[in-house]
N, C-alpha and C positions, 0 to 999 in steps of 0.2 A: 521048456525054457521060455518065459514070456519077454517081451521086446524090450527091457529096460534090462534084460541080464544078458541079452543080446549084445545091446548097444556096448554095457561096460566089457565087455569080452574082446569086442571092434576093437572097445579104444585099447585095450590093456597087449593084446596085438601088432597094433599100429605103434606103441610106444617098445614095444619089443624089438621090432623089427627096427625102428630109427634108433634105437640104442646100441645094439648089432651092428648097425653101419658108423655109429662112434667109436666101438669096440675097433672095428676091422681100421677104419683112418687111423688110429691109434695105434694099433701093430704096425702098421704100412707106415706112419708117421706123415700124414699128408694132408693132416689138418690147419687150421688156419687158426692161429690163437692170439687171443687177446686178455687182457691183464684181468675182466671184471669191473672195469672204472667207467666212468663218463655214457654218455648216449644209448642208454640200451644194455651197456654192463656186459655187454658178449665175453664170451670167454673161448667158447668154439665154434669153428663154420666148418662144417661137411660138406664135400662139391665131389657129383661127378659127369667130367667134366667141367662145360659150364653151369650146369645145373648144381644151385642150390640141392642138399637133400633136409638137411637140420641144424640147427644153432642153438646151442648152448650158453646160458645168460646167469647170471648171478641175479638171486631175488632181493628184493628190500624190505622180506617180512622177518617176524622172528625166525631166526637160527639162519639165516642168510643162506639160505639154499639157494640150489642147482633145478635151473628149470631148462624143459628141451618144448622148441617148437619146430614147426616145419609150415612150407608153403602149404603144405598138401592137408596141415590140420593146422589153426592157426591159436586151437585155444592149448594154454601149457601144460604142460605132465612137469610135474614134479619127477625128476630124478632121484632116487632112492636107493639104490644098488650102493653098498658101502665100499665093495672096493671100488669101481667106479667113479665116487664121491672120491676117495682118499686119490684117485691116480688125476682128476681133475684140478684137486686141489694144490699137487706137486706141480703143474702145470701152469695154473696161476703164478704161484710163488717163481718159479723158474723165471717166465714171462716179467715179472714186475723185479725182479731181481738184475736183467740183461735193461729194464728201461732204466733202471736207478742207475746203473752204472755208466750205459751211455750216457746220461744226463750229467752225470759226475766228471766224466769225461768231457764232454762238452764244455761245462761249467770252468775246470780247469783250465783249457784251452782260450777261455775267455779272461781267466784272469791273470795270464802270460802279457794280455795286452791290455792290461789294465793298470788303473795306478791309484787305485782302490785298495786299501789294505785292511788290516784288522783292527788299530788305528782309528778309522773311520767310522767305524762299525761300532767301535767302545764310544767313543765321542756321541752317536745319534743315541744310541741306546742309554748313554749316562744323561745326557741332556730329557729322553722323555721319565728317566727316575728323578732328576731334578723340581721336574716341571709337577712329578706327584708328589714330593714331599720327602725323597729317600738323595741322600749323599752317596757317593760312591768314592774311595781314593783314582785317583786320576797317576797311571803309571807314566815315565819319565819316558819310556822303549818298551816294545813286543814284548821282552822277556822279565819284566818287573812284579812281583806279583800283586794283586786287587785285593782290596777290601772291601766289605760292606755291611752293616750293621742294620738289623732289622729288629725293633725292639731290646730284647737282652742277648738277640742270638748273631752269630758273627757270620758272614758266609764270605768266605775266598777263593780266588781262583789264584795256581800258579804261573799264569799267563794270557797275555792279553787273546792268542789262538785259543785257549781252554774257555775264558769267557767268554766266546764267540760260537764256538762250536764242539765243543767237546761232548762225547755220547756217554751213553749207559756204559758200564763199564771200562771204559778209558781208565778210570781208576778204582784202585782196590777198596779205596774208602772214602766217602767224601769227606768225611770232618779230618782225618788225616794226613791225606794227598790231594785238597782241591778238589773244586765244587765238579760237577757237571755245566755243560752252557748254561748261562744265564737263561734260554728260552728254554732249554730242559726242567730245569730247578723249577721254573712256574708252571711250566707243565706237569712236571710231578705234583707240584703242592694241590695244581687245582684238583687233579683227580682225588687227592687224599685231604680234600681240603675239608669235612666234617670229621676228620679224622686227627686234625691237626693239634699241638697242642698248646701253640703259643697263640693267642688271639693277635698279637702284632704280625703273626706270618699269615693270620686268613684277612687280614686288614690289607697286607701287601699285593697278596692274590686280587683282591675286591679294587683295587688302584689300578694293576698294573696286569690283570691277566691275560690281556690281547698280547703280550708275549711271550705266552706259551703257546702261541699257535702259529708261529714260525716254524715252519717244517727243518725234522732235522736230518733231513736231506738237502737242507744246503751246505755244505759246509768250508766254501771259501766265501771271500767277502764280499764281490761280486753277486752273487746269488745271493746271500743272507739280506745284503742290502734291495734284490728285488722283491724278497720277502719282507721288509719291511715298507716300502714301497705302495707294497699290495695290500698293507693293514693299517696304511697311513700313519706310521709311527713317526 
């Protein structure tokens, strides 16, 4: 064996042995998890003890892999083990599913003591369609339903909460039962926007698509409004 089949043997090893003690925190359940987002994208920490042993990080290359490092070797191992990957991944999802909800929760909580409504939120939103050249009918009360015409195509919502916030699936159909939110509906269009077929709805996109990236995770008005806030709408 010469020193280079050596060395990968070390590493392939050392990556066994730190994946083994992911395994074992995993049964035990005594890992430290995090969503994948923000600073470093951690996903897992193994301690025993106080001691650090390895962390588990989400990559930013193609196919957005799982990479493990440790104090003890600082360059990354690709994580490869597919069920591993799969019990990782449930992990995340679990993890960013308990942060949405608290957030949601939070979010409600704030808009108990608010006097912020949906209202508010149709009003900033029809003023920056105004301001690019699109009309919108203007409801009387919450529950009135919206129009709005986009070249030859009509899109509506059955209420002022539906054109605020309403998801995927809320409704069975949109051209039947009411659009999706108006930040969905652009959101949609842009991803499918070479795909479109009416050139007045990629013209609309092209005007208006800073809001489809209104997260739709906010979903009182409160929150939608700090989302719009945040995008200077």
């Amino acid at each position: 064996m010469n020193k280079k089949e050596e060395v990968k043997l070390n590493r392939l090893q050392m990556k066994l042995d730190f994946e083994k003690e992911i395994v074992n925190s995993l049964l035990n359940e005594s890992g430290e998890w995090g969503d994948g987002t923000g600073k470093g994208k951690f996903v897992l920490r193994v301690h025993s003890g106080e001691r650090l042993l390895a962390t588990v990080s989400k990559g930013q290359d193609f196919g957005d892999r799982y990479y493990l490092t440790s104090p003890e070797w600082k360059a990354k191992m690709v994580i490869s083990d597919e069920t591993l990957v799969d019990i990782l991944d449930e992990g995340v999802k679990k993890v960013k599913e308990e942060k949405l909800q608290a957030k949601q929760k939070a979010d409600e909580e704030r808009q108990k003591k608010s006097k912020i409504g949906y209202m508010e939120v149709f009003n900033r939103v029809a003023a920056f369609l105004k301001k690019n050249g699109y009309s919108i009918t203007t409801p009387k009360d919450e529950n009135e339903p919206i129009q709005m015409k986009v070249g030859t195509v009509k899109i509506w919502w059955n209420n002022l909460k539906d054109f605020a916030s309403a998801g995927f699936g809320e409704h069975g159909n949109w051209d039947n039962e009411g659009y999706i939110s108006i930040f969905n509906v652009i959101s949609y269009w842009t991803s499918k926007y070479y795909k479109l077929a009416y050139p007045s709805l990629r013209k609309l996109v092209d005007k208006v698509k800073v809001l489809g990236e209104v997260s739709e995770t906010a979903k009182v008005p409160v929150a939608i409004m700090d989302e719009l806030n945040k995008l200077k709408i």
